[in-house]
VOFI-206488 format. One line per field, with one value per residue (C-alpha): residue in one letter; y, x, z. Coordinates in Angstrom, 1 decimal. Each point is the difference from the previous one (the first is absolute). Layout:
r: A; ... $
yy: Y; ... $
xx: X; ... $
zz: Z; ... $
***
This chain:
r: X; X; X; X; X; X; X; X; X; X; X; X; X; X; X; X; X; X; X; X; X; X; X; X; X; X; X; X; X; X; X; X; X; X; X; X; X; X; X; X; X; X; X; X; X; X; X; X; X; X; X; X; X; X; X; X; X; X; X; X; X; X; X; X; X; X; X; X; X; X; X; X; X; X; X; X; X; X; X; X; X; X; X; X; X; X; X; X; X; X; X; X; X; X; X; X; X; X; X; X; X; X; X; X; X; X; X; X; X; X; X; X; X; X; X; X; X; X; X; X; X; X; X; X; X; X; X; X; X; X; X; X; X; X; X; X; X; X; X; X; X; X; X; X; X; X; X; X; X; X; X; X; X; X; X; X; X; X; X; X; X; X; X; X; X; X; X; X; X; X; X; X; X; X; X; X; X; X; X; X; X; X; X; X; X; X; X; X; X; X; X; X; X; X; X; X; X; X; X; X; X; X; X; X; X; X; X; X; X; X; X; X; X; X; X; X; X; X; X; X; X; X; X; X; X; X; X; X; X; X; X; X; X; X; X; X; X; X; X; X; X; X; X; X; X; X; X; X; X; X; X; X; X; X; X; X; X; X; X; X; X; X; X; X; X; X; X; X; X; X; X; X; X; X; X; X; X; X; X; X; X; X; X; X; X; X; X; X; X; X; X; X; X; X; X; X; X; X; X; X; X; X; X; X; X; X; X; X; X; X; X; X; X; X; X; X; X; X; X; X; X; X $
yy: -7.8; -2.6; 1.2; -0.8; 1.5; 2.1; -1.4; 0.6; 0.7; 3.1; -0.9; 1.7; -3.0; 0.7; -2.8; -0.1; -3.0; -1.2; -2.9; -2.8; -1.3; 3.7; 1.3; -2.5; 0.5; 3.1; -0.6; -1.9; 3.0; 2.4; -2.3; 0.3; 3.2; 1.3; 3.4; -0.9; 1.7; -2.1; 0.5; -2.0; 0.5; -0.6; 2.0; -2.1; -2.8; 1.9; 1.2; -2.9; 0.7; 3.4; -2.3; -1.1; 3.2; 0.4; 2.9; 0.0; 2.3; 0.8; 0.4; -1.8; 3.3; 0.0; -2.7; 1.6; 1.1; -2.9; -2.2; -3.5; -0.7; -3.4; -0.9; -3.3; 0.3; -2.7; 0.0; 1.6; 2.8; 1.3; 0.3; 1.8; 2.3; 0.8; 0.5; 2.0; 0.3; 3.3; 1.6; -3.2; -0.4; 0.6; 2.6; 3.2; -0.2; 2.6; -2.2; -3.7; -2.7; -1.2; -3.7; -1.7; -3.3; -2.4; -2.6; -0.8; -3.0; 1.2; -0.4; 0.0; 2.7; 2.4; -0.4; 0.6; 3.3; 1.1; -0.4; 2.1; 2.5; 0.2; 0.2; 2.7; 1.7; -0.7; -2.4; -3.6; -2.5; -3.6; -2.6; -2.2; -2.1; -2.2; -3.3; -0.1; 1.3; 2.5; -2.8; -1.2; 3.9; 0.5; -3.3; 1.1; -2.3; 1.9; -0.6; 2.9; -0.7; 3.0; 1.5; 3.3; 2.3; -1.8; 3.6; 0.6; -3.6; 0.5; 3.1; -1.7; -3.2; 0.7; 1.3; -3.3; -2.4; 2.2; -0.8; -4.1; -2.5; 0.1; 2.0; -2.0; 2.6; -1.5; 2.5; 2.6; 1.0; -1.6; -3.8; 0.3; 0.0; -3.3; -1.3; 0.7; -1.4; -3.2; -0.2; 0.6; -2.5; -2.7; 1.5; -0.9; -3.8; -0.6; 0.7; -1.6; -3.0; 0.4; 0.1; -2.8; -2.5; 1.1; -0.7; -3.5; -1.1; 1.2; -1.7; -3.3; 0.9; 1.9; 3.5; 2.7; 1.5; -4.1; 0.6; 3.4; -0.2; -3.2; 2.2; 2.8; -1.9; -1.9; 0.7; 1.4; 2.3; 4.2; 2.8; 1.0; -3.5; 0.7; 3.5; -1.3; -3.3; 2.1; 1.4; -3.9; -2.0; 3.4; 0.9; 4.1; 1.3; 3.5; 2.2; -0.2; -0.1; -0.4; -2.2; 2.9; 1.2; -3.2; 0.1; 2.8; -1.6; -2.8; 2.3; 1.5; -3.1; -2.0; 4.2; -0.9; -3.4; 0.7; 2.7; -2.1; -3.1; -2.0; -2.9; -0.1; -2.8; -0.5; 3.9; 0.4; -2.8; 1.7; 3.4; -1.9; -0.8; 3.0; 1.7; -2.6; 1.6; 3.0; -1.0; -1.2; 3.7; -0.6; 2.7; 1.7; -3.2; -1.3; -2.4; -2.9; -0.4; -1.9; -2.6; 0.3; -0.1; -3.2; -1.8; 0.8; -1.9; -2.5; -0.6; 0.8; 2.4; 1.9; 1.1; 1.8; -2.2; 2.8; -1.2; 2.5; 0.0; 1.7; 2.3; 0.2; 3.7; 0.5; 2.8; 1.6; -2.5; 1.8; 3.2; 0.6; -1.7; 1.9 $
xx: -26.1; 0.0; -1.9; 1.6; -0.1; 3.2; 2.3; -0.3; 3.5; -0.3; 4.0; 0.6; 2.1; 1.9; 1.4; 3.3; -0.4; -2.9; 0.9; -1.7; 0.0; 0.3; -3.0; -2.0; 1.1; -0.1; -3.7; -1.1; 1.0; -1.9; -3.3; 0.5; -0.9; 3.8; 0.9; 2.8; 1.9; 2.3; 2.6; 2.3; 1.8; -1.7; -3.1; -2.8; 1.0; -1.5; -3.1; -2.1; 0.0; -1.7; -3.2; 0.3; 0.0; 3.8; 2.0; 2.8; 3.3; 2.7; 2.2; 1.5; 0.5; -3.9; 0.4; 2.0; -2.7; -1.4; -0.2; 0.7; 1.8; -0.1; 3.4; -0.9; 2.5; 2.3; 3.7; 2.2; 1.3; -3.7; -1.0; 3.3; -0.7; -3.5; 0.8; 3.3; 0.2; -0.6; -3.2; -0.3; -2.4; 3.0; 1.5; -1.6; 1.0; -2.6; -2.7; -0.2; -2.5; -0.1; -0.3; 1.6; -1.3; 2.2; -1.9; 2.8; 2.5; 3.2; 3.3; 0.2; 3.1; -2.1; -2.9; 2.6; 1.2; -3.2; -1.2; 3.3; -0.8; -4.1; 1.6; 2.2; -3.2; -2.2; -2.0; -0.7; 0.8; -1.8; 0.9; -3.1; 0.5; -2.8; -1.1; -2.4; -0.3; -3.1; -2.5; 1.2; -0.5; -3.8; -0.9; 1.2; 2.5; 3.1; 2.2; 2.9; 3.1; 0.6; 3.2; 0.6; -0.8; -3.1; -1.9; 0.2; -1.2; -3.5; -0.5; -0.5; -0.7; -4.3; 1.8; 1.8; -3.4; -1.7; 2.8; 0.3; -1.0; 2.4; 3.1; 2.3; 2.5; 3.3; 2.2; 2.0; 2.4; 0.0; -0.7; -3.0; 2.3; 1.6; -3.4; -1.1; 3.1; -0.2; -3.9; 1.1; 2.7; -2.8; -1.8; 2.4; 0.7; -3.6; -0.6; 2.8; -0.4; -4.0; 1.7; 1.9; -2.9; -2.1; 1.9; 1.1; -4.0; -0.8; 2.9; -1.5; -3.4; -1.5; -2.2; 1.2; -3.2; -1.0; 3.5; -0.2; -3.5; 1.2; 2.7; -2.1; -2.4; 2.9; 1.6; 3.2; -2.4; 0.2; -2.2; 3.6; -0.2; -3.9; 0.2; 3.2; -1.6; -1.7; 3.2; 1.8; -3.6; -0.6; 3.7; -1.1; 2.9; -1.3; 2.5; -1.2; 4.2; 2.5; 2.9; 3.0; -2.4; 0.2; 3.7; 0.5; -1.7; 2.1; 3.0; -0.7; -1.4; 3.6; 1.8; -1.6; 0.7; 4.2; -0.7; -1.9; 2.3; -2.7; -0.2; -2.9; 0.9; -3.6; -0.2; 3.5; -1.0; -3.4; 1.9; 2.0; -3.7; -1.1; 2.8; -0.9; -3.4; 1.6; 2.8; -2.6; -0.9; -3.5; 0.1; -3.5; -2.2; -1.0; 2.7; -2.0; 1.7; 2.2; -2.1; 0.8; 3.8; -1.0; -2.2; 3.0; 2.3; -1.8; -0.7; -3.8; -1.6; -3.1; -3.2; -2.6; -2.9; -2.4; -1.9; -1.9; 2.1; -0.7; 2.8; -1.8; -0.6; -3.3; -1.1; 2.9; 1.0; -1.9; 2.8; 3.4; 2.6; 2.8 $
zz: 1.1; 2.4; 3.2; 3.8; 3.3; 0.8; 2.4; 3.4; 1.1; -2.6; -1.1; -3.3; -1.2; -3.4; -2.8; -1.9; -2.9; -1.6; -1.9; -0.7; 3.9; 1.3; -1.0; 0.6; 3.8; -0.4; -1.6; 3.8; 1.5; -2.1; 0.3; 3.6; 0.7; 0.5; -1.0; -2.7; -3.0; -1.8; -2.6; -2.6; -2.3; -2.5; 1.2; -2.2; 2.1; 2.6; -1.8; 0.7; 3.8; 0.0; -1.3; 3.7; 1.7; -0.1; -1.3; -2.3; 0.4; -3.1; 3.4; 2.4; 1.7; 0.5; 2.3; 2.3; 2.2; 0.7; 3.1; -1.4; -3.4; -1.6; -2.6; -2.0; -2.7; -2.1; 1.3; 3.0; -2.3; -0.9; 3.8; 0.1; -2.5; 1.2; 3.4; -0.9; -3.5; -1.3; 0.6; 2.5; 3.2; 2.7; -2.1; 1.3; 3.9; 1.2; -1.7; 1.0; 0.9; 3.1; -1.2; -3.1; -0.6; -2.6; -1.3; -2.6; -0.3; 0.6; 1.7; 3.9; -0.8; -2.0; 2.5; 2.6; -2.1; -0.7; 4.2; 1.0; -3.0; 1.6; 3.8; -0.6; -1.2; 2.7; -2.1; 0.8; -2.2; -0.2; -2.4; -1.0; -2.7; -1.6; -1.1; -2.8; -3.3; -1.3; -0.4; 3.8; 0.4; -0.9; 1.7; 3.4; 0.0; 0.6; 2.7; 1.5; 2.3; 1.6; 2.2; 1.2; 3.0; 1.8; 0.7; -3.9; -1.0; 2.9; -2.3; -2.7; 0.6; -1.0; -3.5; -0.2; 0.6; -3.0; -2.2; 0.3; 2.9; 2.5; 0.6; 2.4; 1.8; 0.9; 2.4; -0.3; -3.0; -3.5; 1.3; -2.9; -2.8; 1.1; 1.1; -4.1; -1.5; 1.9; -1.3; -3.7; 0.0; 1.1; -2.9; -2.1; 1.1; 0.4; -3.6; -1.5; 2.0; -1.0; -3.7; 0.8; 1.3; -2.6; -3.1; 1.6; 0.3; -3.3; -2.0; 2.2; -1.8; 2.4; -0.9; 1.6; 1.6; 1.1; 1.8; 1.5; 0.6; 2.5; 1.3; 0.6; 1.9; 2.3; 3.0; -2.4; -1.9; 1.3; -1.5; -1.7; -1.7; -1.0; -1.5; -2.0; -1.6; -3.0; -0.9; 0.1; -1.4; -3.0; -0.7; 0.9; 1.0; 0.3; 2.5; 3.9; 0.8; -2.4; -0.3; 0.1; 3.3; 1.5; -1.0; 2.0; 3.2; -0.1; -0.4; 3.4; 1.7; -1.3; 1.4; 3.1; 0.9; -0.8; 2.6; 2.5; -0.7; -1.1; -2.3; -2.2; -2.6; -1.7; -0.2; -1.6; -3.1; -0.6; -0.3; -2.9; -1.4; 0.1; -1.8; -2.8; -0.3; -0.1; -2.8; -2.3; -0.7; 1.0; 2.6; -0.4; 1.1; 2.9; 2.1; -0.4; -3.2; 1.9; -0.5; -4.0; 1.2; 1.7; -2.7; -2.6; 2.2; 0.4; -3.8; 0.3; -2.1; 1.7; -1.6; 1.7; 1.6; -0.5; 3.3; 2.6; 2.9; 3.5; 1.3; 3.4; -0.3; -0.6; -1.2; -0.6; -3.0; -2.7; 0.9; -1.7; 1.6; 1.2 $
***
């Protein structure tokens, strides 16, 4: 078992979802000293926490009693059933939490359902959605956007720095969701523009970690840019965020700007991309297959280089990605 000093704030914090980026959040936590018990669905998900000091529940009832409870789940219509589902965390009203943290990607009308459904409750409600993916995770490299009743965010903002870098809190409401979206829809046009550039230098004869190493190392290169160049120099397109999840993001970033009357042309086309990744069925891999997409285009067949690449994360890049 991993040995830490308990957290000072003595917060019994609980955890709904354990996937492969939820636990290892969860997993910062745990390390940290913080009193936590976490559950999941699929409870050996879970299991690997309690080497960290963490306790597992087969409940989510057992969470009701705590002071903070974290949501990282897939889709709007898991934190709905969680929260209110049967057996859910909102579901018994004489037992609540008095903070519910969602660190999920969902839509600014379920977060907005799911704040009303923790008011009318007495409980407050903070979206924080995150940028990263598990290796990002247990490098320290995780960044939150968070919205919601100021008082609840101070509470646990010291939870927040265990869990990634920095944790950026944006006003009142569910202004975080909108703030997210708008970060995964550049995620999207940087990679397939990444794709785009890349497949054009190496049809001219150009390696593709000469080129991305140059890129890196320019003005234009970002440390999403770095810790994406294995996957685009090695073909590994393990899962950090999969094409129908990216889908989804650009289906509520394109939801928003109708709202917002707001043109976003470059977005719109890479949506269309991204559905191509999507239709050619190869839905459990990483997106950077839309470099493949790209390449087939563009008449180029890829091999892997088989070349050491950094990803900029240290030691984190001997861990699963997630």
């Amino acid at each position: 078992m991993t040995q830490s000093t308990a957290d000072p704030s003595g917060l019994r914090v609980g955890w709904i979802g354990t996937g492969r980026m939820g636990v290892a959040m969860a997993e910062r936590l745990a390390r940290a000293g913080v009193d936590l018990t976490a559950w999941n669905r699929t409870i050996a998900k879970a299991e690997p926490l309690r080497d960290h000091g963490a306790s597992v529940s087969g409940t989510i009832a057992d969470l009701r009693d705590r002071d903070v409870v974290f949501t990282m789940v897939s889709a709007s219509a898991d934190l709905e059933q969680v929260l209110l589902g049967e057996g859910g965390l909102l579901t018994d009203g004489e037992h609540v939490p008095g903070i519910v943290v969602d660190c999920s990607t969902v839509s600014t009308e379920t977060s907005a359902a799911m704040r009303e459904a923790c008011e009318e409750r007495g409980v407050d409600f903070l979206a924080a959605p995150v940028s990263g993916n598990g290796k990002v995770v247990r490098a320290g490299e995780l960044s939150l956007v968070v919205s919601g009743p100021q008082r609840a965010y101070e509470t646990v903002a010291h939870l927040l720095e265990h869990i990634g870098k920095s944790a950026t809190y944006v006003g009142e409401g569910d202004t975080a969701r909108l703030v997210k979206i708008a970060h995964n829809l550049m995620l999207g046009v940087v990679t397939q523009t990444m794709a785009e550039i890349t497949v054009l230098v190496e049809k001219g004869g150009v390696s593709r970690h000469a080129f991305l190493e140059f890129l890196n190392n320019s003005v234009m290169g970002s440390a999403f840019t770095r810790y994406k160049s294995p996957a685009f120099v090695n073909l590994d397109y393990t899962p950090t965020f999969t094409p129908v999840l990216l889908r989804k993001d650009f289906d509520l970033g394109l939801a928003a700007a109708r709202r917002l009357d707001v043109p976003l042309p470059v977005s719109a086309v890479t949506a269309q991309l991204v559905q191509a990744s999507v239709g050619s069925g190869r839905v459990d891999e990483d997106f950077s297959i839309l470099l493949d997409l790209q390449a087939a285009a563009s008449g180029l067949e890829l091999k892997p280089e088989n070349v050491a690449v950094d990803d900029g994360l240290g030691a984190a890049r001997e861990e699963d990605d997630s």
